[in-house]
N, C-alpha and C positions, 0 to 999 in steps of 0.2 A: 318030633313028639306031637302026639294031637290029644287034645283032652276036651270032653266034649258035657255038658250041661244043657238040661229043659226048666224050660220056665212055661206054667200053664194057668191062662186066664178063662173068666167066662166074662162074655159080652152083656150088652144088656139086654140083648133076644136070649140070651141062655146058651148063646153058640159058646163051645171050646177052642181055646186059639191056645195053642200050643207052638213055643220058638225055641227050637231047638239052634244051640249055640257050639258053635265047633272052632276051638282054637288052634291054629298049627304054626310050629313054628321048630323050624329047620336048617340044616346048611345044604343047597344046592349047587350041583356042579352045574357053573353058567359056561358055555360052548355057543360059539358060532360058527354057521355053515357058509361055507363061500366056495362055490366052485372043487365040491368036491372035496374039501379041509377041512376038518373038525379042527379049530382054533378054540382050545382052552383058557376061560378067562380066569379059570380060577374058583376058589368056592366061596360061595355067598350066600350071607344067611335070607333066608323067606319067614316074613310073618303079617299070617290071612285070619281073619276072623269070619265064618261062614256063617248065616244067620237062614235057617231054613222054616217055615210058617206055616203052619197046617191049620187049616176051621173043619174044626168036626171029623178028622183022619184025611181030610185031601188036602195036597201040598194046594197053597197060594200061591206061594213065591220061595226064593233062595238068593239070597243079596250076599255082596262082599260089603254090604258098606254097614254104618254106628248108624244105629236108630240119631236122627235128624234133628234138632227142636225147633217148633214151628217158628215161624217169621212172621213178625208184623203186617208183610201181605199176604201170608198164608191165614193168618189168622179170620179177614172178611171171607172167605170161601167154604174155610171147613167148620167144623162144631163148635162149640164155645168150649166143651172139655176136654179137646184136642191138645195135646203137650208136645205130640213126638210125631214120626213120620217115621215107619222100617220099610228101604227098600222101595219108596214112590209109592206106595198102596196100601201100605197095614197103617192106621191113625189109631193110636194109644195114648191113654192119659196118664197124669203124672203121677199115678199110683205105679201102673206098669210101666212108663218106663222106666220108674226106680228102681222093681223088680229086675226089668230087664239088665238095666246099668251095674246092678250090684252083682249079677251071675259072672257077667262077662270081669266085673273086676276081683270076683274070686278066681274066677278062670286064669287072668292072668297073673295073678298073684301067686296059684298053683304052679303054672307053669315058669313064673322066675325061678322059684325054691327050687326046681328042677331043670334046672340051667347049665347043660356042660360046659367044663372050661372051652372046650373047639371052642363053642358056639360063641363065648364072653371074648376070647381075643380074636375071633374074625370080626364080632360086631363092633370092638376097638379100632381096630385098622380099619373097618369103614368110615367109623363118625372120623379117626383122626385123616382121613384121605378126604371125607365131606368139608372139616374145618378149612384144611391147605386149600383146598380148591374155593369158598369163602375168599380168604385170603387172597388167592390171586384174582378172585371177579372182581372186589374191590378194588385191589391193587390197578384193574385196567380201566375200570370206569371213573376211577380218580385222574388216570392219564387222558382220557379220552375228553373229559370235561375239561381235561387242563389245556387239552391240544383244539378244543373248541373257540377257550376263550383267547388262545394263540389263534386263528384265524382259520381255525378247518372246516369246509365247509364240509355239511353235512347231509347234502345232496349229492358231492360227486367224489368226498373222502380224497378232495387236492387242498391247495389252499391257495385255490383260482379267486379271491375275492368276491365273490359274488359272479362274476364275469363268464361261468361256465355256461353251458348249453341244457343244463339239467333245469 
């Protein structure tokens, strides 16, 4: 499913900056190739939020990523009404990128209401296969700390005393 919204500013030269906002989000069949074997991993949901930028009908840019909020050392460099960052190049203030923020979050609020079951128990069994696995990186970095302070070194993963070559 893709559902797509524009949000259009004017600068303070009078330019039009126009961000068109595209939501997708789906189940893909994930396949890897190895020597001639299409190996089925199974299907997996995908969700891209496409952010594409036009000044005055010519594209700027097209980013996968969330408009930015500046940093503290972004701040010395760029304008004093600089708020946001889309993309490493479009600088927006905190008017637009409210604008911005609120499209993308009716976008996705659109697109939950519109959420097939597939789609609700694959994204289930991913978070519950995310959690398990949580679970056992702790479970091994609690062993690995424990087998530290048991005498493991940690240069040559024996538990040569110090005494190794490494």
């Amino acid at each position: 499913m893709t559902k797509t919204t524009t949000v259009t500013w004017k600068t303070q030269k009078g330019q039009t900056i126009e961000a068109t906002i595209e939501l997708i989000r789906e189940l893909r069949e994930e396949t890897a190739y190895a020597d001639g074997y299409n190996i089925s991993y199974g299907t997996k949901t995908h969700e891209e939020i496409k952010t594409t930028i036009t000044l005055d009908g010519k594209k700027v840019l097209t980013t996968n990523w969330m408009p930015a909020k500046v940093t503290a050392a972004d701040k010395k460099r760029l304008p004093a009404t600089a708020h946001a960052i889309i993309g490493g190049k479009v600088i927006i203030t905190e008017e637009t990128y409210n604008m911005v923020m609120d499209a993308i979050n009716a976008l996705t609020a659109e697109v939950e209401a519109e959420t097939t079951t597939e789609y609700a128990e694959v994204k289930a069994t991913e978070e519950a296969q995310e959690a398990t696995q949580k679970e056992i990186d702790k479970a091994q970095a609690k062993a690995y700390t424990q087998a530290l302070k048991n005498g493991l070194c940690p240069k040559c993963g024996t538990y040569c005393y110090g005494d190794c070559s490494y």
